[in-house]
C-alpha atoms as an extended CHARMM CRD file, in Angstrom:
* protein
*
       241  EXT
         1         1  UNK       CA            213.4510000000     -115.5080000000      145.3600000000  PROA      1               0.0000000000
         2         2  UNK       CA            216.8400000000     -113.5560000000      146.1360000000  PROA      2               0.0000000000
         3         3  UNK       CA            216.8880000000     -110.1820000000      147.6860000000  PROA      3               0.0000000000
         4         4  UNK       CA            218.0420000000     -108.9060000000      144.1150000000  PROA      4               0.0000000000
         5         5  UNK       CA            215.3090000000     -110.6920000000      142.6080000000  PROA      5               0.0000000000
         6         6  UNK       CA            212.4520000000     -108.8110000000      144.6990000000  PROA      6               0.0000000000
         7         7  UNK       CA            214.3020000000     -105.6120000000      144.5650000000  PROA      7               0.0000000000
         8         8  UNK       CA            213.8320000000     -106.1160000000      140.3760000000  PROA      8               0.0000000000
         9         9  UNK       CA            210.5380000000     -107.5230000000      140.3540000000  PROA      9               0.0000000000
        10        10  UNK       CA            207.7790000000     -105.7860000000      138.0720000000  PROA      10              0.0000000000
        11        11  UNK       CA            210.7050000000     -102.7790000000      137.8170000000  PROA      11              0.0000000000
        12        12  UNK       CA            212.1680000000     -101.1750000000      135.3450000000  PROA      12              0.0000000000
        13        13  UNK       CA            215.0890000000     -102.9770000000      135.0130000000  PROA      13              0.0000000000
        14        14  UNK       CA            213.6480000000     -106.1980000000      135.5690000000  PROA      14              0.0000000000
        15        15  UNK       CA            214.1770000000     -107.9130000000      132.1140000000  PROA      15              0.0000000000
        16        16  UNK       CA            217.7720000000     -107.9630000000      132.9310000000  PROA      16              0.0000000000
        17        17  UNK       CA            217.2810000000     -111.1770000000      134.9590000000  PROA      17              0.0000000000
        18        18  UNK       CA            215.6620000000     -113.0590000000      132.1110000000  PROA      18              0.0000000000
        19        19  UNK       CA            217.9380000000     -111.5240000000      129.3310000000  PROA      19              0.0000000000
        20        20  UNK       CA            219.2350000000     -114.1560000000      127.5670000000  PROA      20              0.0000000000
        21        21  UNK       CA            222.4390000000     -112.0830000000      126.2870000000  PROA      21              0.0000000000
        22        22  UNK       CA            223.4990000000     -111.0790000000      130.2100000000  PROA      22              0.0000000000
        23        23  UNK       CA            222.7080000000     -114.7780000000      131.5110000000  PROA      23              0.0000000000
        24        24  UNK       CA            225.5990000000     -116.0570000000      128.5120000000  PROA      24              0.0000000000
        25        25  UNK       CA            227.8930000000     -112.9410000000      129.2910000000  PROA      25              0.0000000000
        26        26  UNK       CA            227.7760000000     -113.6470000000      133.3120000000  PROA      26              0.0000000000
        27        27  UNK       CA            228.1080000000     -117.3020000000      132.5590000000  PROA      27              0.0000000000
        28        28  UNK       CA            224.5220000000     -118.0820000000      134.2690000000  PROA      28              0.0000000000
        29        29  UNK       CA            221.5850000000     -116.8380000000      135.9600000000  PROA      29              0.0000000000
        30        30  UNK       CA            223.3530000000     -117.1890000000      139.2010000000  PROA      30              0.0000000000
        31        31  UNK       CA            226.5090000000     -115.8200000000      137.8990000000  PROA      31              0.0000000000
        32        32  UNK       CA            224.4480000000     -112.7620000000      136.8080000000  PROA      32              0.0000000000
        33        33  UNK       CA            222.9440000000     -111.8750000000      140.2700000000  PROA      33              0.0000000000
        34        34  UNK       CA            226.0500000000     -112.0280000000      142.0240000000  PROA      34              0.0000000000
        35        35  UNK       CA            227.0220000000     -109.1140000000      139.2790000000  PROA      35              0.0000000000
        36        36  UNK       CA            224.4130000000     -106.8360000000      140.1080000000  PROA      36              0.0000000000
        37        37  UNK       CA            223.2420000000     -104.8340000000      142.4760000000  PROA      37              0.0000000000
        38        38  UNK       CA            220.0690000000     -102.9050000000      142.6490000000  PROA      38              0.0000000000
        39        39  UNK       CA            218.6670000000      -99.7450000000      144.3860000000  PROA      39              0.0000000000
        40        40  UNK       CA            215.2810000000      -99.7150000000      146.6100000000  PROA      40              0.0000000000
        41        41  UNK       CA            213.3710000000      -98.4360000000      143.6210000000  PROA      41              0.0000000000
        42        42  UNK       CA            214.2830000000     -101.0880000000      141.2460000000  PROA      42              0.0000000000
        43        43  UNK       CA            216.8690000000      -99.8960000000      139.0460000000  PROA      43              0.0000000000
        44        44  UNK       CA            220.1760000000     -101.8200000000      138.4010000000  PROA      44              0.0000000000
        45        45  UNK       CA            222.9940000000      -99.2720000000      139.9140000000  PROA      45              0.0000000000
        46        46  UNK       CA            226.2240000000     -101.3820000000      139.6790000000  PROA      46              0.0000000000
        47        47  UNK       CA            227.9050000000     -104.2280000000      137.5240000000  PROA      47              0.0000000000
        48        48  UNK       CA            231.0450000000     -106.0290000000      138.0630000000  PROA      48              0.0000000000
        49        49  UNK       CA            231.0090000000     -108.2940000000      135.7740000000  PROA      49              0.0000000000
        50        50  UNK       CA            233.5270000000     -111.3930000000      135.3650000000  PROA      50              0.0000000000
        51        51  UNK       CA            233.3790000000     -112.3310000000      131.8440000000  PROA      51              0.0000000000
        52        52  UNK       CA            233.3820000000     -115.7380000000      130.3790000000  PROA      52              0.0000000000
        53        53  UNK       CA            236.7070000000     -116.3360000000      128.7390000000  PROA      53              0.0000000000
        54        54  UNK       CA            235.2150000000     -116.3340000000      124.8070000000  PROA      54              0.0000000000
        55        55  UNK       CA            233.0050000000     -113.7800000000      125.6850000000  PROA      55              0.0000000000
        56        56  UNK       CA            233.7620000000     -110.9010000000      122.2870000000  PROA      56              0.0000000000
        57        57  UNK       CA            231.3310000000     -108.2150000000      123.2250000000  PROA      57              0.0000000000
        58        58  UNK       CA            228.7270000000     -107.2270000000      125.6300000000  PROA      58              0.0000000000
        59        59  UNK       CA            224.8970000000     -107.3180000000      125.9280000000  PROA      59              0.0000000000
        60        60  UNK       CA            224.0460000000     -103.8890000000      123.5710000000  PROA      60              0.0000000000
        61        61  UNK       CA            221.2180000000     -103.7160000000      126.0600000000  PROA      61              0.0000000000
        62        62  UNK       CA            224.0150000000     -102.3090000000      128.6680000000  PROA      62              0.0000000000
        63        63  UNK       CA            222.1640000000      -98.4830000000      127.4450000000  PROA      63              0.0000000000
        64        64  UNK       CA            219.1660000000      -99.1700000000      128.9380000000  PROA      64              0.0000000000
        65        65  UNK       CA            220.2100000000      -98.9770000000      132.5130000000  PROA      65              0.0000000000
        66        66  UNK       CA            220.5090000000      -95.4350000000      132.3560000000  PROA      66              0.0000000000
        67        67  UNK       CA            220.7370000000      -95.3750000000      136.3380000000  PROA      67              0.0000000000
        68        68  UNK       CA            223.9540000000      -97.3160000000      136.5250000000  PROA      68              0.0000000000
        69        69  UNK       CA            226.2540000000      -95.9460000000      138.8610000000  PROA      69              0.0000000000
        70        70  UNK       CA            229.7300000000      -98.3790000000      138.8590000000  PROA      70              0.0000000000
        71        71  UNK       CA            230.7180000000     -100.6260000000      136.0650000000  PROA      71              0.0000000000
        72        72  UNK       CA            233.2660000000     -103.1180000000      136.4700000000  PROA      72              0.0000000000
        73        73  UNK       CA            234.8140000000     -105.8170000000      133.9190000000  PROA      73              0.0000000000
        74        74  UNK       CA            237.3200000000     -108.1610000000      134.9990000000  PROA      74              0.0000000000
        75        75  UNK       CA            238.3030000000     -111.1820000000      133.2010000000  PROA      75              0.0000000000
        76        76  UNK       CA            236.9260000000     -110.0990000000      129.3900000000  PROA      76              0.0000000000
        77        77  UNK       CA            240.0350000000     -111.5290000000      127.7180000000  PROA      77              0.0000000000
        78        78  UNK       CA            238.2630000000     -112.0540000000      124.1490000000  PROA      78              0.0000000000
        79        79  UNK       CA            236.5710000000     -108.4550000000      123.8460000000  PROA      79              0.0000000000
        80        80  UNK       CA            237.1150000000     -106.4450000000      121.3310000000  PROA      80              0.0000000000
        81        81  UNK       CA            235.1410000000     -103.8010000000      121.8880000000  PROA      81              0.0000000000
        82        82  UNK       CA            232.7900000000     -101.6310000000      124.3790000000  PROA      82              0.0000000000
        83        83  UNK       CA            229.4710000000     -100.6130000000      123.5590000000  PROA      83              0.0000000000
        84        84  UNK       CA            227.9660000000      -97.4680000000      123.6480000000  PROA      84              0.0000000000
        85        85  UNK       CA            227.9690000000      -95.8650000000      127.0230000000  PROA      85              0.0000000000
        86        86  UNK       CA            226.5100000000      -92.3630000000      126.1570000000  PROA      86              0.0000000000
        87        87  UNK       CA            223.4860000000      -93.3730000000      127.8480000000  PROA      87              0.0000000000
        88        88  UNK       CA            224.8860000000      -94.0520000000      131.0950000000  PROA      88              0.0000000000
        89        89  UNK       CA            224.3180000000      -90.4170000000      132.0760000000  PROA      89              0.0000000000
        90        90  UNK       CA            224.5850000000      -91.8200000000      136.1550000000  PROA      90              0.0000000000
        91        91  UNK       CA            227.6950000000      -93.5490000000      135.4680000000  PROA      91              0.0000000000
        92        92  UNK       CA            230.2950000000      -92.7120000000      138.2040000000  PROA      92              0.0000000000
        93        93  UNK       CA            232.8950000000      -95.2940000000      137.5500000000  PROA      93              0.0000000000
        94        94  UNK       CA            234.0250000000      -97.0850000000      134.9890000000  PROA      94              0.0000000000
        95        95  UNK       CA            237.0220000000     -100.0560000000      135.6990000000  PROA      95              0.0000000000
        96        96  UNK       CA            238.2200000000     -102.0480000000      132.9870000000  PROA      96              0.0000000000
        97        97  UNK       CA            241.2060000000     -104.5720000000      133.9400000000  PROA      97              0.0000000000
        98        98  UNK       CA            242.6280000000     -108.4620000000      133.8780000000  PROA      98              0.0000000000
        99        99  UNK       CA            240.9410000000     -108.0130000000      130.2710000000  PROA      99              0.0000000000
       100       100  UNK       CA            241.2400000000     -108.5490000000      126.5000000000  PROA      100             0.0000000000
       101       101  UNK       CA            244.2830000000     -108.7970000000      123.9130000000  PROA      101             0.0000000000
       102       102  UNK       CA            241.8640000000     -107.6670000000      121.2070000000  PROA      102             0.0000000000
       103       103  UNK       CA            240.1630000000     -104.6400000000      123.1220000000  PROA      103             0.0000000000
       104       104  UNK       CA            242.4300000000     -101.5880000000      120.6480000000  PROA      104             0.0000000000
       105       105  UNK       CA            240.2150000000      -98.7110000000      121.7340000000  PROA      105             0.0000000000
       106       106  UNK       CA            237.6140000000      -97.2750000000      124.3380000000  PROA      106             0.0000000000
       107       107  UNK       CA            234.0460000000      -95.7240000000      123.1640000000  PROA      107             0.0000000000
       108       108  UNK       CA            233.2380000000      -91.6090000000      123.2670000000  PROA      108             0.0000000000
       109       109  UNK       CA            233.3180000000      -91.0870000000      127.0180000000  PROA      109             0.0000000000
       110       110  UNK       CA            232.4870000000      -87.5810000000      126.5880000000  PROA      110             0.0000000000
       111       111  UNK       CA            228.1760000000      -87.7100000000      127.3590000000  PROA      111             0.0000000000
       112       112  UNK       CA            229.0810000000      -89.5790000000      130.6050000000  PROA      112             0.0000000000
       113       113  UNK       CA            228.6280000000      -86.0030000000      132.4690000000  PROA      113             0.0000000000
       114       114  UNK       CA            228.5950000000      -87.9750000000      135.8910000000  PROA      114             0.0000000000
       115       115  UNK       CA            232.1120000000      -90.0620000000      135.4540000000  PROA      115             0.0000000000
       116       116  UNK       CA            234.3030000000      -89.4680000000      138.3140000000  PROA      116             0.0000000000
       117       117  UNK       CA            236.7100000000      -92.4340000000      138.0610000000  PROA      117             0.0000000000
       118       118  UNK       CA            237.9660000000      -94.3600000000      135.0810000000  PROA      118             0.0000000000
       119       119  UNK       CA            240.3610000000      -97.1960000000      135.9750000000  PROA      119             0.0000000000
       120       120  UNK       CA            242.4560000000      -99.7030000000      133.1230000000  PROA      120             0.0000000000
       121       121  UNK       CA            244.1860000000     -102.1910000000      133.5310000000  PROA      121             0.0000000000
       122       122  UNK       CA            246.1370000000     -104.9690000000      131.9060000000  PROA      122             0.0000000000
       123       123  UNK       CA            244.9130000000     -104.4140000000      128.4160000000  PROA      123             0.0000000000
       124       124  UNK       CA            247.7900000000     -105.2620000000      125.7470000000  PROA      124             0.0000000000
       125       125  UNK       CA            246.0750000000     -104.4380000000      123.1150000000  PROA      125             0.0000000000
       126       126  UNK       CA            244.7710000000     -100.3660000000      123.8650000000  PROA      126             0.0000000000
       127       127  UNK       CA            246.6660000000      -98.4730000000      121.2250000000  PROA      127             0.0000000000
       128       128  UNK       CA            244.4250000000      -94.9640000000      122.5830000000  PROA      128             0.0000000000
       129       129  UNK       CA            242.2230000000      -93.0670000000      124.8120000000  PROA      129             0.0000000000
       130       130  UNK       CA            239.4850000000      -91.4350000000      123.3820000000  PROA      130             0.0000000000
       131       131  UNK       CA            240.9890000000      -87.4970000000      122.5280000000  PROA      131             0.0000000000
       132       132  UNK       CA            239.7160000000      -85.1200000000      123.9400000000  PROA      132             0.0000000000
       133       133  UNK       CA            236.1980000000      -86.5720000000      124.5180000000  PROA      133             0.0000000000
       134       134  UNK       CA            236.6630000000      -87.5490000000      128.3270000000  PROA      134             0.0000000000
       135       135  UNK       CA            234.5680000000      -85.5870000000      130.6620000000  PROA      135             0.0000000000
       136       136  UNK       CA            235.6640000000      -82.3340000000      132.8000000000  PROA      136             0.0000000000
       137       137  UNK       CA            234.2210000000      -84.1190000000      135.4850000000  PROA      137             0.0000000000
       138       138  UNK       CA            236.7270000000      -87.4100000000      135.8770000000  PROA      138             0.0000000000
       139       139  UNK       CA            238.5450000000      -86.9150000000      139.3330000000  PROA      139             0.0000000000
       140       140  UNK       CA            240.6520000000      -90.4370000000      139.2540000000  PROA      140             0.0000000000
       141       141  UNK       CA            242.2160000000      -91.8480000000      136.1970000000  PROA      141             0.0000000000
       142       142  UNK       CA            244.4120000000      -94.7510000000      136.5430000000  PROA      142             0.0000000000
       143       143  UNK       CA            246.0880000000      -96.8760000000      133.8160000000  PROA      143             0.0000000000
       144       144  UNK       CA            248.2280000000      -99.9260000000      134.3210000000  PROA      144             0.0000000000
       145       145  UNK       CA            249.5870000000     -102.2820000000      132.0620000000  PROA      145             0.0000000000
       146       146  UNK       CA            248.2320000000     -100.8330000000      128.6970000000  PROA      146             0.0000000000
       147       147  UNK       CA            251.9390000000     -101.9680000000      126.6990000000  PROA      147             0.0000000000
       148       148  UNK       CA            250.1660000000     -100.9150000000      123.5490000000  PROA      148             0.0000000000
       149       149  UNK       CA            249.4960000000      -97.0140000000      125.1670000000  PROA      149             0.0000000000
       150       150  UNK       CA            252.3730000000      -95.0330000000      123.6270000000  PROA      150             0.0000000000
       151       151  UNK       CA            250.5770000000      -91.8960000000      122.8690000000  PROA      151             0.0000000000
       152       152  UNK       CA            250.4940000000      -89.4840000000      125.7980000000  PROA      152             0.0000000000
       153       153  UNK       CA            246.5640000000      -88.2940000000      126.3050000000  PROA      153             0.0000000000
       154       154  UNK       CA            245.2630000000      -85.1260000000      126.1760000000  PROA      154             0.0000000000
       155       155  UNK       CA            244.9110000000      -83.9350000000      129.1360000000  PROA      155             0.0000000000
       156       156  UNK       CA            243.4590000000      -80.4490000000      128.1010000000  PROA      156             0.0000000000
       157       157  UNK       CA            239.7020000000      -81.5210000000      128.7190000000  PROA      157             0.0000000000
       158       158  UNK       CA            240.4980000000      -83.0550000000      132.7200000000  PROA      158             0.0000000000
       159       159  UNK       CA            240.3940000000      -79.3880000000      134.4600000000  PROA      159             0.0000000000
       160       160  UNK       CA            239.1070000000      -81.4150000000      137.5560000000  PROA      160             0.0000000000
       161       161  UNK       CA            241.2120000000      -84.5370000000      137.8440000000  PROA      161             0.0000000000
       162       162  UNK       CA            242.3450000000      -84.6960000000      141.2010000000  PROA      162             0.0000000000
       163       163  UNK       CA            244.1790000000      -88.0140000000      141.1180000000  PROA      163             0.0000000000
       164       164  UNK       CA            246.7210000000      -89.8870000000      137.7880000000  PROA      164             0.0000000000
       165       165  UNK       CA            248.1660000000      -92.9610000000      138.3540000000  PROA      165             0.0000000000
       166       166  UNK       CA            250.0480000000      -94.5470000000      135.6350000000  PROA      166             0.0000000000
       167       167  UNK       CA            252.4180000000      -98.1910000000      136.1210000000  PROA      167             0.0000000000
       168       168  UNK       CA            254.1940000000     -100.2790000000      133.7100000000  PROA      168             0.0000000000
       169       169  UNK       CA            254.2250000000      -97.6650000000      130.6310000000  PROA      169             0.0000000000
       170       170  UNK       CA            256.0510000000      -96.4320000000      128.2800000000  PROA      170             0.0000000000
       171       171  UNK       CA            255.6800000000      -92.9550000000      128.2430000000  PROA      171             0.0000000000
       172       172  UNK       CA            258.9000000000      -91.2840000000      128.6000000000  PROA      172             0.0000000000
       173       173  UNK       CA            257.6770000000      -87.7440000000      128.8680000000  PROA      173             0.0000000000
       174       174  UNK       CA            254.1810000000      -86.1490000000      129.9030000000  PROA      174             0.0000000000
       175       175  UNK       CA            254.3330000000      -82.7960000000      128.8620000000  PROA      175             0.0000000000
       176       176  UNK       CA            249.9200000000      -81.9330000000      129.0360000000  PROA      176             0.0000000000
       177       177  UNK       CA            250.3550000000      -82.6760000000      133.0430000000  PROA      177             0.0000000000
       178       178  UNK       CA            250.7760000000      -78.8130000000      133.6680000000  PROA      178             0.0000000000
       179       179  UNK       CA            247.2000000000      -78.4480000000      132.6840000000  PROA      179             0.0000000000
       180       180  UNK       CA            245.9450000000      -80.5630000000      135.4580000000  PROA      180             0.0000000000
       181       181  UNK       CA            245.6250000000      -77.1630000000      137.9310000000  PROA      181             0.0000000000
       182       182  UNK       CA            243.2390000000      -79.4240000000      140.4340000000  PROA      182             0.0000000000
       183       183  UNK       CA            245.3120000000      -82.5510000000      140.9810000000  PROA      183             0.0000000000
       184       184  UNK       CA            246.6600000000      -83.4470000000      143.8390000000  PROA      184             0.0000000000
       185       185  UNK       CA            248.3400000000      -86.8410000000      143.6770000000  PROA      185             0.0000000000
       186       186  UNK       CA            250.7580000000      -88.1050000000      140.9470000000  PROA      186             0.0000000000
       187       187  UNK       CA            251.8770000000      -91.8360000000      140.4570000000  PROA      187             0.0000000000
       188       188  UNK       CA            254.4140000000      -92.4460000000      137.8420000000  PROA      188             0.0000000000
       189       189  UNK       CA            255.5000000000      -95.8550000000      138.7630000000  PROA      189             0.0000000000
       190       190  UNK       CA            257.7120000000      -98.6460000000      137.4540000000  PROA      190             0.0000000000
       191       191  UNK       CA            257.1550000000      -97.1950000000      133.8140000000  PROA      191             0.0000000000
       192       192  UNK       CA            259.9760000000      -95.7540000000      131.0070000000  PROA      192             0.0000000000
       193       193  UNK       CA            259.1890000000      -92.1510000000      132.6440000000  PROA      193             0.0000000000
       194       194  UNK       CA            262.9090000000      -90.2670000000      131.7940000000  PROA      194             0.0000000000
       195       195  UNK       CA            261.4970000000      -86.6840000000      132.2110000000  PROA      195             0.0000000000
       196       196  UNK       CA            259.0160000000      -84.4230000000      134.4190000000  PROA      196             0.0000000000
       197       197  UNK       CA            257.7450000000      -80.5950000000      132.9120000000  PROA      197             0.0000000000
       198       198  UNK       CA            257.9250000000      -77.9680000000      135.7890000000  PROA      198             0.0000000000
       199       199  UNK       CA            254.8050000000      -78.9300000000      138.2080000000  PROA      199             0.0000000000
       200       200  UNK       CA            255.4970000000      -75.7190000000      140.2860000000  PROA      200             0.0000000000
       201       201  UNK       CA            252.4090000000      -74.1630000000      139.1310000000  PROA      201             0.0000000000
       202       202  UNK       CA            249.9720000000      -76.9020000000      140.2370000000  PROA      202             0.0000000000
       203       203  UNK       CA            249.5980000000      -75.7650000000      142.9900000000  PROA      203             0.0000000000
       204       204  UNK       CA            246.8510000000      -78.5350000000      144.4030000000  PROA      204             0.0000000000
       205       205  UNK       CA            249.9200000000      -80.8470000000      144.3730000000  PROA      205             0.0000000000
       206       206  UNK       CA            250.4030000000      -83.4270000000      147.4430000000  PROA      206             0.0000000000
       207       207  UNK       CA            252.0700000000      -86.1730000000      146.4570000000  PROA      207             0.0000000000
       208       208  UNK       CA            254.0280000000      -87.0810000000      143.6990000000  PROA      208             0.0000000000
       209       209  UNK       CA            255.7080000000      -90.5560000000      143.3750000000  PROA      209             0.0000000000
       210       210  UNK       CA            257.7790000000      -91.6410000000      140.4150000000  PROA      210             0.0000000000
       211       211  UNK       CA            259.4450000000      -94.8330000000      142.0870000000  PROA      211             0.0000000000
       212       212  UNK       CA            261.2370000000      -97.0660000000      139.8820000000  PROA      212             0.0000000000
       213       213  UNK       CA            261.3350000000      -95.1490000000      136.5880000000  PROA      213             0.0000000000
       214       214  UNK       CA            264.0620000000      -93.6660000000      134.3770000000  PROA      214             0.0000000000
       215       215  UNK       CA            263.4100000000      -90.3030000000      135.7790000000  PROA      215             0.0000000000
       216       216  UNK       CA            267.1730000000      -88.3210000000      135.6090000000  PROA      216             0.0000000000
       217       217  UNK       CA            266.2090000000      -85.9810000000      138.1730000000  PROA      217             0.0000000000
       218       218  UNK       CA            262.9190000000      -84.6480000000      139.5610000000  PROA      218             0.0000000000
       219       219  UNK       CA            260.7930000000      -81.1610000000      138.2740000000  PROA      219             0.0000000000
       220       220  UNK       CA            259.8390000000      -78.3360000000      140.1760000000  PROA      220             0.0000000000
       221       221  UNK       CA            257.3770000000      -79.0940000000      142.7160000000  PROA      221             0.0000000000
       222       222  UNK       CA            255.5010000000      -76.5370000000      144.8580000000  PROA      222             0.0000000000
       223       223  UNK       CA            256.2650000000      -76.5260000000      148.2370000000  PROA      223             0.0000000000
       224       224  UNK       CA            255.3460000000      -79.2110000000      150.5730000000  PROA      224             0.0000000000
       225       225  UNK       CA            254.7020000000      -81.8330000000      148.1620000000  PROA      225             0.0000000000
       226       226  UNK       CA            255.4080000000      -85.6830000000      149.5180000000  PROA      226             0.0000000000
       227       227  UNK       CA            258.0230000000      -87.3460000000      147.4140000000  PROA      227             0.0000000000
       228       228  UNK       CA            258.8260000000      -90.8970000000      147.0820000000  PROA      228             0.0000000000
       229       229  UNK       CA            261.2140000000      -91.8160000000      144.2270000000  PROA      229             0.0000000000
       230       230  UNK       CA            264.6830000000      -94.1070000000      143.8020000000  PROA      230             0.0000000000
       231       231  UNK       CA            266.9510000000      -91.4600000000      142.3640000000  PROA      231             0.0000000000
       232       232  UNK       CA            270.4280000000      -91.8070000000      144.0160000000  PROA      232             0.0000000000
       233       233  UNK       CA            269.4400000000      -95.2990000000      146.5170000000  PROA      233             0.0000000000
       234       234  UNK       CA            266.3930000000      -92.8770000000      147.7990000000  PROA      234             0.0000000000
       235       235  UNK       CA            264.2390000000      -95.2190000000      150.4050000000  PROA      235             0.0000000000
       236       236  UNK       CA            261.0350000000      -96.1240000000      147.9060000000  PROA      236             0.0000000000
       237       237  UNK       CA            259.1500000000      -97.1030000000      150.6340000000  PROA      237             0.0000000000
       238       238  UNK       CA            259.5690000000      -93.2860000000      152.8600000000  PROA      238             0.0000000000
       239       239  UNK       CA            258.5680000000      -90.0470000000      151.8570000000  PROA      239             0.0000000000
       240       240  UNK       CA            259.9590000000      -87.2960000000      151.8240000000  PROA      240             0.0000000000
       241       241  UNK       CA            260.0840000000      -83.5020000000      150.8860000000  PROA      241             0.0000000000
């Protein structure tokens, strides 16, 4: 008996070892341990799952582990949809990446009152983000390789993201980033970017890099913030003030 196998033994979360729907999604029972990991008291607490290739939705059963801390999907490339997450009251980070062409939208993120991170990446195929229905709480959002993303978010609802990163897009403005008062680092890179609001007013501003876009020139920063960029043969790999 695995470690992971004891630590789920007569526990609440248990089933999932014998579920037939997570055996299929991880590709086999040993596929499905390695994508788990479980806390002391029995209760599954992280997933990184790497899909089977014709895999077109998950296990519905994903609500029931209400103590899950980290979910990662890699590899999903025939899902077309998430399930509901509003259970996942726990969940602290939620990656999505080297995933689906069919995968058009995300579910209501907004009951997930614990979600501090919220990375995707390489999905053609995401036309949105859910409006205005991502928690307060996110700190990190990243999004990379979403062609399909052409609609700048709101940003309105993220009073405490610290951290935006955002590669290979096509946004060419991003006027809802003055609302972000609490972040502190801003990534911009290798994306259709032409055009920066005034940032002088976030003042929790550290770093801001916008190398390799079509940026004409670069906003109003507060003081002191760390600048990489390639305007006018600037060094991309050296910062600078």
């Amino acid at each position: 008996m695995t470690e992971l196998a004891r630590a789920l033994q007569g526990a609440q979360d248990g089933w999932i070892l014998e579920d037939a729907e997570w055996i299929a999604a991880a590709g086999g029972v040993h596929e499905l341990e390695l994508a788990l990991k479980a806390s002391e008291d029995g209760r599954v607490v992280d997933v990184y799952l790497r899909c089977r290739k014709d895999l077109r939705e998950l296990p519905a059963s994903l609500g029931r582990l209400t103590a899950l801390r980290s979910l990662k999907l890699s590899g999903c490339f025939s899902l077309t949809a998430l399930p509901d997450l509003s259970t996942l009251v726990s969940l602290q980070e939620l990656v999505v990446g080297g995933a689906s062409n069919s995968l058009t939208a995300l579910p209501d993120l907004s009951a997930l009152a614990s979600l501090r991170r919220l990375e995707l990446a390489n999905l053609p195929a995401l036309t949105a983000l859910p409006n205005r229905s991502s928690p307060s709480t996110l700190q990190t959002l990243s999004i990379d390789l979403c062609s399909s993303l052409t609609a700048v978010p709101d940003f309105s609802t993220l009073t405490s993201l610290q951290g935006l990163c955002v590669q290979r897009c096509s946004w060419q403005t991003m006027p809802g980033l003055v609302l972000l008062t609490s972040l502190q680092c801003l990534c911009v890179i290798n994306s259709d970017l032409t055009e920066l609001p005034d940032l002088s007013a976030l003042t929790s501003l550290q770093e801001l890099d916008v190398s390799h876009c079509a940026l004409k020139a670069l906003p109003k920063l507060p003081a002191g913030v760390k600048v990489r960029h390639t305007l006018d043969g600037f060094d991309p790999y050296a910062w600078g003030e």
